[in-house]
Residue, then its C-alpha position, 0 to 999 in steps of 0.5 A: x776442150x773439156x771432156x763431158x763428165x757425164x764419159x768419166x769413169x765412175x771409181x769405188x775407193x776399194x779401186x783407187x787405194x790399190x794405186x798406191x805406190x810412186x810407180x801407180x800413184x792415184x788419189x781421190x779429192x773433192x768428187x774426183x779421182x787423179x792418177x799423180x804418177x807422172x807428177x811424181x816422176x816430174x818431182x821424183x826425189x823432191x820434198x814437195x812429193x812426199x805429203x802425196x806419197x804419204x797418201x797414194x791412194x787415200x782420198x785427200x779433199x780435206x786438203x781443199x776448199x770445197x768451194x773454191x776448189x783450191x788448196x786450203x788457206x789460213x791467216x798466218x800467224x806471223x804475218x798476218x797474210x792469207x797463205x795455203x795451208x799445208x801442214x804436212x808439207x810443202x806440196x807442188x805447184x803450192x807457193x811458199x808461205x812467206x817471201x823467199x827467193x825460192x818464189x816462182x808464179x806458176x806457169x799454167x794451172x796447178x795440177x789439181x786444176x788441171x784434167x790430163x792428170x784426172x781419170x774418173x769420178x769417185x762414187x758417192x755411195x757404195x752399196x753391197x748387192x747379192x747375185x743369185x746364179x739359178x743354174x750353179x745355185x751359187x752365190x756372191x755378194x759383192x760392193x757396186x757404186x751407186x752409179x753404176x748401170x747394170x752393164x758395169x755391174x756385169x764386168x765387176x761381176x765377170x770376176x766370178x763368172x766370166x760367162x756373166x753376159x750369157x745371163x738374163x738378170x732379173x730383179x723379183x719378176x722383172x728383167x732389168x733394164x742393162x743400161x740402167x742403174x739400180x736405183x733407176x730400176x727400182x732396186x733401192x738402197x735401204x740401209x739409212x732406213x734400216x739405221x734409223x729402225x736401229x737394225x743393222x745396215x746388212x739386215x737386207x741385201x737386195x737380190x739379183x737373179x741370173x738365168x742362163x741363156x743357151x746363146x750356143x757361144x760355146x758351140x759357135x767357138x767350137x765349130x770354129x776351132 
């Protein structure tokens, strides 16, 4: 059964390019975000392996057609034939460009087909996002997907704060809706208008507010102990 996209995990490109060795192998092409590693391992010492080690965590859609979603074909120069189009290097599960006795059909789908090896979407658009802790006084800036709710903005948030879910998060006068994105709680994304007025991209980072709630956690946790 095909999992319902809308359960994908949403991925940043700051998040895939870390995954980048052949032990930790994920790569990012047409919306969608892949973790290659045991096709690596499948192919561990092979030729065909080394155009996606060469770009282990970097986005290679302009491998594909976005259309049909396959490898990238050309006219052959030698022999007029439409073949795949892999300048870098013969890729798995991509037919050789001419007759061989190396030639195989493939047994199932190629593995940019296929879903075991797919473990999210990637972002379409990522936006920066200051917030404002009213008890410490402190602040953070940090990079969010667009498609991110509130909830998943919190868990990247936690990295400063681990206490995050302790907070009420509010937005000028209004308390934010967690299961919402920040578009869809009215906290636009500005910076094409502030490039078409010719300012900086940064000339306004949107603000969120945080205010502790006394959710007696802490007391609780200690009159366990």
């Amino acid at each position: 059964m095909k999992p319902d996209p809308k359960i994908w995990p949403i991925f940043a490109p700051f998040e895939v390019v870390i995954h980048n060795t052949p032990e930790d192998c994920w790569v990012s092409f047409l919306g969608k975000v892949f973790d290659i590693t045991q096709l690596i391992r499948q192919y561990v010492g092979e030729k065909c392996i080394m155009p996606l080690l060469a770009m282990a965590g970097k986005d290679i859609g302009h491998w594909f057609d976005e259309k049909t979603g396959d490898i990238q074909h050309y006219i052959h120069p030698e022999t007029g034939v439409k073949v795949p189009y892999c300048p870098h290097g013969p890729l798995p599960d991509v037919p050789v460009e001419v007759p061989a006795t190396g030639w195989k059909p493939l047994d199932g789908l190629p593995w940019w087909k296929d879903e075991q090896y797919q473990v999210g979407l990637l972002s379409k658009r990522i936006r920066p996002l200051r917030i404002i802790n009213m008890l410490t006084l402190s602040e953070v800036t940090i990079n969010v997907c667009c498609e991110d709710t509130l909830y998943r903005i919190v868990q990247r948030y936690q990295a400063f704060n681990s206490d995050a879910d302790s907070y009420t998060w509010r937005y000028l006068d209004n308390n934010l809706n967690m299961n919402q994105t920040l578009e869809e709680n009215g906290i636009l994304d500005e910076r094409d208008k502030f490039t078409e007025l010719g300012l900086p991209q940064n000339f306004y980072v949107p603000s969120i507010f945080l205010y502790y709630n006394d959710d007696l956690k802490w007391a609780e946790e200690d009159d366990d102990d």
